[in-house]
PyMOL commands that place a pseudoatom at each C-alpha (Angstrom):
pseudoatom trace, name=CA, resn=UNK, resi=1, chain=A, elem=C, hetatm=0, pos=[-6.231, -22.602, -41.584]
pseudoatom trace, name=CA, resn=UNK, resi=2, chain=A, elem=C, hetatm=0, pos=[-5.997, -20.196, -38.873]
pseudoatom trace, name=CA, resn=UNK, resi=3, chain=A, elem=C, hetatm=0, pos=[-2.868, -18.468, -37.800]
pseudoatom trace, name=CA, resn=UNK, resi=4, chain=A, elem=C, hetatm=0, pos=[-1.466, -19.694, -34.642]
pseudoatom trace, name=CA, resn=UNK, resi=5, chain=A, elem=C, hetatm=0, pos=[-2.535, -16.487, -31.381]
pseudoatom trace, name=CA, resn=UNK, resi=6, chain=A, elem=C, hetatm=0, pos=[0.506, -14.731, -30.957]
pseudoatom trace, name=CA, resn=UNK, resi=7, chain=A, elem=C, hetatm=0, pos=[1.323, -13.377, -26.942]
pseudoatom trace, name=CA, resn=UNK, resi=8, chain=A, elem=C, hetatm=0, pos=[2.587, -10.018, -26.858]
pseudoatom trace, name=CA, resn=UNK, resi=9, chain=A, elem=C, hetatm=0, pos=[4.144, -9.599, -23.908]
pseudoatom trace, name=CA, resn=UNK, resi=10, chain=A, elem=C, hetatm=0, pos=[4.987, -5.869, -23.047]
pseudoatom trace, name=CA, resn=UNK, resi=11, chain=A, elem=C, hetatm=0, pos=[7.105, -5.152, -19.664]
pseudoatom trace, name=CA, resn=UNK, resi=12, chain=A, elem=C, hetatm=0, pos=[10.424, -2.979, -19.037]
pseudoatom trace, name=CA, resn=UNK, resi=13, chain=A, elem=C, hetatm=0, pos=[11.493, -5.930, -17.065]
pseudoatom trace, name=CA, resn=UNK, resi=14, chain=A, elem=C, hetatm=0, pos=[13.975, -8.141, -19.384]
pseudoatom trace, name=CA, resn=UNK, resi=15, chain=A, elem=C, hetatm=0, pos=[13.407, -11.276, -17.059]
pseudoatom trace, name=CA, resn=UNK, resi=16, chain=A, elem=C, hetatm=0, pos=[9.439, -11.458, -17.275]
pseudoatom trace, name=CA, resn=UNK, resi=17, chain=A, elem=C, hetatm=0, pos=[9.259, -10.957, -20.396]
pseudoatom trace, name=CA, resn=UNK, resi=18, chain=A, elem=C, hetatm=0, pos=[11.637, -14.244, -21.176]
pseudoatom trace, name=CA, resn=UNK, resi=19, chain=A, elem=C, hetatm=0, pos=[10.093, -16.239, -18.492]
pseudoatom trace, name=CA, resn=UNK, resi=20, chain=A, elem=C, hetatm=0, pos=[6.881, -15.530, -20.125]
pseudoatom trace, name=CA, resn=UNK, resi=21, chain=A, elem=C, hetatm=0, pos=[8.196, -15.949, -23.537]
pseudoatom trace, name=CA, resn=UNK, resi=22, chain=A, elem=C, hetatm=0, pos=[9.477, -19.434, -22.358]
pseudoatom trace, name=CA, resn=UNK, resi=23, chain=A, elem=C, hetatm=0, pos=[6.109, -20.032, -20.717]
pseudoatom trace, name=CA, resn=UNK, resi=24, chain=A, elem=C, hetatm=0, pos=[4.133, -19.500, -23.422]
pseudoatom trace, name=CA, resn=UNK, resi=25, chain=A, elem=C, hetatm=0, pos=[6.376, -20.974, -26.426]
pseudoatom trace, name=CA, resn=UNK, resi=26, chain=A, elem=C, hetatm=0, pos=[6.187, -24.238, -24.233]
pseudoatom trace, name=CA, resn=UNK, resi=27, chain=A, elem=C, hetatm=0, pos=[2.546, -24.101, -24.280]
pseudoatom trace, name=CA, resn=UNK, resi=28, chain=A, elem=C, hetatm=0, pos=[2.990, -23.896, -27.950]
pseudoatom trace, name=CA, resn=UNK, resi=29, chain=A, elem=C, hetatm=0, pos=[2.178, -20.366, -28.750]
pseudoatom trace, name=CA, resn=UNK, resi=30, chain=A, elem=C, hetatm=0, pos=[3.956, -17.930, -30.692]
pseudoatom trace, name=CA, resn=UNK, resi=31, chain=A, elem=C, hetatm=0, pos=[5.212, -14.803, -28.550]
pseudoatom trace, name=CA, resn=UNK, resi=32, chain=A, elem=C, hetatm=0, pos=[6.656, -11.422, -29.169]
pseudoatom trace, name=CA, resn=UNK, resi=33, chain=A, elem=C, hetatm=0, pos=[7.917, -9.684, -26.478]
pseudoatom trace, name=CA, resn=UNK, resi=34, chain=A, elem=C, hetatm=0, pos=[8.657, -5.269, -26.311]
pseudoatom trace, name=CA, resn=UNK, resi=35, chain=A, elem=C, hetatm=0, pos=[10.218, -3.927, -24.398]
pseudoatom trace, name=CA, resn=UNK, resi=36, chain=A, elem=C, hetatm=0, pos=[7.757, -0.324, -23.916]
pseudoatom trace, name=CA, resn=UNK, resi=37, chain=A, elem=C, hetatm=0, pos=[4.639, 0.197, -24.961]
pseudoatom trace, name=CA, resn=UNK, resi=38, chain=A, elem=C, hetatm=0, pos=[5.726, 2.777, -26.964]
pseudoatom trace, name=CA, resn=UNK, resi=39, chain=A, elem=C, hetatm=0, pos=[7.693, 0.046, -28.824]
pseudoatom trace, name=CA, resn=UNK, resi=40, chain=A, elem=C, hetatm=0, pos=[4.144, -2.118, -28.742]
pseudoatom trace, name=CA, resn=UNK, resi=41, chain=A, elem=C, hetatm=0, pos=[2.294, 1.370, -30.234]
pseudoatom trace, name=CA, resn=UNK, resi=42, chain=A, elem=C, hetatm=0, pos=[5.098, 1.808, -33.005]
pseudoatom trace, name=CA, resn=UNK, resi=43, chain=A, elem=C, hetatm=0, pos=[4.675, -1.652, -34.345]
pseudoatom trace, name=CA, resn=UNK, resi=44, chain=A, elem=C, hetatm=0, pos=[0.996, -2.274, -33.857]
pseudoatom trace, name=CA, resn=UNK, resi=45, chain=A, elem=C, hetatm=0, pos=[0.055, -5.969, -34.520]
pseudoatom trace, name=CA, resn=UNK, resi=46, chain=A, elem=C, hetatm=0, pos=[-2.253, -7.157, -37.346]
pseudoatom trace, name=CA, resn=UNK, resi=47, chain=A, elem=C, hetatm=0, pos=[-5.637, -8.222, -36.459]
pseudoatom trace, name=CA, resn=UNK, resi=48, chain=A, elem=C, hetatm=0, pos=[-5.607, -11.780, -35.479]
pseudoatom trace, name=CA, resn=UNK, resi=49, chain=A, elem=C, hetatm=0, pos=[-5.707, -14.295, -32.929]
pseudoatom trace, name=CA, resn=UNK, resi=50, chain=A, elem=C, hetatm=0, pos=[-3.618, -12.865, -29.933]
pseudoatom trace, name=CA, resn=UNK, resi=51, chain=A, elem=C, hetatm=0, pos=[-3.506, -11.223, -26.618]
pseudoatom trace, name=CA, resn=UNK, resi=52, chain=A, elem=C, hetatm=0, pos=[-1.249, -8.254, -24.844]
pseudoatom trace, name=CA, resn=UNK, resi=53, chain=A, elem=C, hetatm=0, pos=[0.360, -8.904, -21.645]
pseudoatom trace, name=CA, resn=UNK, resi=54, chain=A, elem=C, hetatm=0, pos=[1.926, -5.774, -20.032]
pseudoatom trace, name=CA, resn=UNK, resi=55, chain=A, elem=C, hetatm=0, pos=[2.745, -4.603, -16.740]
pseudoatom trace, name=CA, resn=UNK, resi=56, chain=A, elem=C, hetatm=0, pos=[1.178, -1.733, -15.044]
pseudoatom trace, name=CA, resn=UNK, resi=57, chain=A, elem=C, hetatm=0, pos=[4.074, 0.663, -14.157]
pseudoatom trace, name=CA, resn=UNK, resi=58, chain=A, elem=C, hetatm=0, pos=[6.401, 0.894, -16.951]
pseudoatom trace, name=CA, resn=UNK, resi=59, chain=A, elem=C, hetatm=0, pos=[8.503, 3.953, -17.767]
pseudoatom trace, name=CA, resn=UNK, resi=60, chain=A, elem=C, hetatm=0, pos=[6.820, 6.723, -20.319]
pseudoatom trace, name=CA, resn=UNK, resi=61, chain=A, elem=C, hetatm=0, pos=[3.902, 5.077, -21.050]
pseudoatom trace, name=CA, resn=UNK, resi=62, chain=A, elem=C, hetatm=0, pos=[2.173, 2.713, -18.032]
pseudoatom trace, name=CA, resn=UNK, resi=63, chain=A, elem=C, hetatm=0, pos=[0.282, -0.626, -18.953]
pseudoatom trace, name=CA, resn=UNK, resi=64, chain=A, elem=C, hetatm=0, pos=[-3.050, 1.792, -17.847]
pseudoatom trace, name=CA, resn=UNK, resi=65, chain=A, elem=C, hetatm=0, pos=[-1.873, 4.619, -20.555]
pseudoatom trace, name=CA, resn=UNK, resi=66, chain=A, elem=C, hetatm=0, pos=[-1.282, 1.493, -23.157]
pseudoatom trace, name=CA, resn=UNK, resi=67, chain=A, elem=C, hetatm=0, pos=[-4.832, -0.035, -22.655]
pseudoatom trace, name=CA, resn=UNK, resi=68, chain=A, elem=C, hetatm=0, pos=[-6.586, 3.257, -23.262]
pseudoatom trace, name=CA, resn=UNK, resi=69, chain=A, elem=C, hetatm=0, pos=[-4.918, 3.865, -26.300]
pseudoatom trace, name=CA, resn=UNK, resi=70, chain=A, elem=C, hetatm=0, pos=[-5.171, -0.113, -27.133]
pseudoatom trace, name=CA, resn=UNK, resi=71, chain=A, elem=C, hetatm=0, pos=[-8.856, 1.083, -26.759]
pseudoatom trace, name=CA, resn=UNK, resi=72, chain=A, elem=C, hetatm=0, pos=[-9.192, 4.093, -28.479]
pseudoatom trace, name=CA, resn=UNK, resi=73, chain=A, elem=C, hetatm=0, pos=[-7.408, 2.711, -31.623]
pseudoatom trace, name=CA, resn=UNK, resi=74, chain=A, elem=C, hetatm=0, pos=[-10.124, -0.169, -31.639]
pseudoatom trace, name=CA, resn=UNK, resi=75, chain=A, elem=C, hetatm=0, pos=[-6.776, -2.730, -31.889]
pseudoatom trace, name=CA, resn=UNK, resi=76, chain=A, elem=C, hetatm=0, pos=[-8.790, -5.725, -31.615]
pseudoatom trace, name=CA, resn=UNK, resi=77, chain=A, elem=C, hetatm=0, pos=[-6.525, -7.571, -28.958]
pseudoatom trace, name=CA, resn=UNK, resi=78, chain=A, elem=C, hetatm=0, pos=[-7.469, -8.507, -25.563]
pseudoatom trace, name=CA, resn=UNK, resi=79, chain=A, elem=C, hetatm=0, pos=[-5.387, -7.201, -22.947]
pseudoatom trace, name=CA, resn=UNK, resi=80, chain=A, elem=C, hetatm=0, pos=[-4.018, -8.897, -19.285]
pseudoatom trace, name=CA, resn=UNK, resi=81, chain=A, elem=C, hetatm=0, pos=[-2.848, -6.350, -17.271]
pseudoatom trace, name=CA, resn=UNK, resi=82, chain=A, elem=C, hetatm=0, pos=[-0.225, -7.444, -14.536]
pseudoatom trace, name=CA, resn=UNK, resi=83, chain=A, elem=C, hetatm=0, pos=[1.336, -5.713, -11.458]
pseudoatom trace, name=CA, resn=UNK, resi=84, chain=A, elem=C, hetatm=0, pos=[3.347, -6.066, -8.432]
pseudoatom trace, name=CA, resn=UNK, resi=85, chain=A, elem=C, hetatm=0, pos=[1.784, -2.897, -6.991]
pseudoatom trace, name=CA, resn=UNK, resi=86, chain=A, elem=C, hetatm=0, pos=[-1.626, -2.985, -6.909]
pseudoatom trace, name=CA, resn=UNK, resi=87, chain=A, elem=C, hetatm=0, pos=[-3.408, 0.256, -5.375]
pseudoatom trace, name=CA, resn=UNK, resi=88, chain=A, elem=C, hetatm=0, pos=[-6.679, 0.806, -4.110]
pseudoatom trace, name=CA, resn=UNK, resi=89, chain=A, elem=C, hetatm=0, pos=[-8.915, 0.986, -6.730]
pseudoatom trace, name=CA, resn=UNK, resi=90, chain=A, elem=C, hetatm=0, pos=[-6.109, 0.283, -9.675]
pseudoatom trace, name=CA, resn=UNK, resi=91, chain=A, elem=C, hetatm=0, pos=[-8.035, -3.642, -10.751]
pseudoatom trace, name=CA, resn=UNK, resi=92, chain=A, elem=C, hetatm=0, pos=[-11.391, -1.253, -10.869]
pseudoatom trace, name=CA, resn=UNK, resi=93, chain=A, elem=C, hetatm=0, pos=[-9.958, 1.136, -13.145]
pseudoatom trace, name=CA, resn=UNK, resi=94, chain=A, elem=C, hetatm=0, pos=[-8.411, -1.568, -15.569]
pseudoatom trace, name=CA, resn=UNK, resi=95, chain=A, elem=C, hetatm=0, pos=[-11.009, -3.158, -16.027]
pseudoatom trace, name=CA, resn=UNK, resi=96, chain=A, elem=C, hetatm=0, pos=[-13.402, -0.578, -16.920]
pseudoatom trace, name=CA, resn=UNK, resi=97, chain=A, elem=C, hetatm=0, pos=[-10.766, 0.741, -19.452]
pseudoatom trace, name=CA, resn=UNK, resi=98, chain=A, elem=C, hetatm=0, pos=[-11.339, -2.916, -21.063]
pseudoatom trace, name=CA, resn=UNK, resi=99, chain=A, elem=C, hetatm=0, pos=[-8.773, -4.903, -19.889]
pseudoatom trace, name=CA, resn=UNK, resi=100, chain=A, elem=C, hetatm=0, pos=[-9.457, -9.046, -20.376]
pseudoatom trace, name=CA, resn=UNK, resi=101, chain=A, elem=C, hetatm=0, pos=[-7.823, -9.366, -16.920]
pseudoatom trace, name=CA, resn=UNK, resi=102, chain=A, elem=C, hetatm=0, pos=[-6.358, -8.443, -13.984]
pseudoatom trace, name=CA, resn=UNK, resi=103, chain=A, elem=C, hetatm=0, pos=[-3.662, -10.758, -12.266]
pseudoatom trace, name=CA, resn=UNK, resi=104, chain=A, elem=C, hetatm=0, pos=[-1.229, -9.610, -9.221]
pseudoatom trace, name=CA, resn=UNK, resi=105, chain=A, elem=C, hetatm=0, pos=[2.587, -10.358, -9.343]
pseudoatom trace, name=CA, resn=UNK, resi=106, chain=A, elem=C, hetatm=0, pos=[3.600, -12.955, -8.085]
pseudoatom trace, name=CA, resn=UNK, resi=107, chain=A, elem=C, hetatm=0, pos=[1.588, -15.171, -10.014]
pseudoatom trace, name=CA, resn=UNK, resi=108, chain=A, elem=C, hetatm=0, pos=[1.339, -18.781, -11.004]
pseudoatom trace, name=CA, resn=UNK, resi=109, chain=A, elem=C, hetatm=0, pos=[2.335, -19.767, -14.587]
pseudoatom trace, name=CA, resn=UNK, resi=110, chain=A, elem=C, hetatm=0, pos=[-0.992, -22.032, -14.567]
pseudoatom trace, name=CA, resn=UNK, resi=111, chain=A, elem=C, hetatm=0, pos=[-2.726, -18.788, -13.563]
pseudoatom trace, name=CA, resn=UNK, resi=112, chain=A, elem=C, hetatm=0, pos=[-1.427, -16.594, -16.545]
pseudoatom trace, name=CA, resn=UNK, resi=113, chain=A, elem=C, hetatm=0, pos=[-1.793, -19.463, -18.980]
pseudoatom trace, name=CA, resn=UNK, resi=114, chain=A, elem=C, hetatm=0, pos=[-5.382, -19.776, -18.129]
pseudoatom trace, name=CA, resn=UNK, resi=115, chain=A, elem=C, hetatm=0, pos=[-6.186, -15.879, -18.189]
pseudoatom trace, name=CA, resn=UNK, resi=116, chain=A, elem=C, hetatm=0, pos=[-4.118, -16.195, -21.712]
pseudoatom trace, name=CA, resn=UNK, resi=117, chain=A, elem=C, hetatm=0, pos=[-6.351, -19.316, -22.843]
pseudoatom trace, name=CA, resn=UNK, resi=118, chain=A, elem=C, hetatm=0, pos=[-9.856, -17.076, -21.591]
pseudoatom trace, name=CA, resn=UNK, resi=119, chain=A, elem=C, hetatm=0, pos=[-8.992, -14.244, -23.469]
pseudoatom trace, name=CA, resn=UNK, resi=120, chain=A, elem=C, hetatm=0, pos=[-8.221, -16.283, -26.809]
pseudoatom trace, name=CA, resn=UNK, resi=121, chain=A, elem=C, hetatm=0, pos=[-11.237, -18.438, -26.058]
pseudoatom trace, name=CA, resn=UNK, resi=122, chain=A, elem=C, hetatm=0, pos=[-13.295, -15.114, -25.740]
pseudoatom trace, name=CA, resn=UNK, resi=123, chain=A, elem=C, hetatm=0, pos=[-11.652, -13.674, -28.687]
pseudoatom trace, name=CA, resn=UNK, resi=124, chain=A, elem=C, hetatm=0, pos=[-12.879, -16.846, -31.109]
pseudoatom trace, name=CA, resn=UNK, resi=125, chain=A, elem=C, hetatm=0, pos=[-16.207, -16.054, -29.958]
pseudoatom trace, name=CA, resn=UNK, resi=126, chain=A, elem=C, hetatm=0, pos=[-16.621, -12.321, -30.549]
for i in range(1, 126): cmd.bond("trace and resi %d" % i, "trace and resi %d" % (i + 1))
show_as sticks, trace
zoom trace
């Protein structure tokens, strides 16, 4: 049997991350949250089912800075980048560095849960 996907959900903010960590245990997945990506980076996760959620502007190292080194450490992941501050060009950029999505703060739980159930669904299939 397959291990159950496991959300990591990386953000500085203490109140996303348990909202999403609610969200997401509700839907019956299992969910780690960091604090940094740094703290993500230090304590890689196994390949296996999952995704990353993280937030683009973090302190030390941004969600941007933590999905090109996702990338250049092959970690095998898929990655939903968030913000509340999206900048010309900044959804461009993310996704060419890879990311599995995009999604603007505020967002709707049914919107993250579906952009979490794509990128596992995706994942499965390779």
């Amino acid at each position: 049997m397959a291990p159950n996907p496991v959300i990591y959900i990386v953000d500085d903010d203490e109140a996303v991350r348990d909202s999403l960590a609610v969200l997401f245990a509700v839907e019956g997945l299992d969910v780690r949250t960091e604090r940094s990506a740094q703290a993500l980076l230090e304590d890689l996760p196994p390949a296996g089912p999952g995704c990353i959620i993280t937030d683009v502007h973090m302190a030390e190292i941004s969600g941007v800075e933590l999905l090109r080194r996702l990338k250049a450490l092959r970690a095998p992941l898929p990655v939903i980048v968030t913000t509340g501050r999206a900048g010309t060009g900044l959804a461009a950029e993310i996704m060419a560095q890879g990311a599995a999505a995009f999604i603007e703060k505020p967002f709707s739980a049914d919107e993250i849960v579906s952009a979490v159930r794509t990128a596992l669904d995706e994942q499965v299939r390779g």
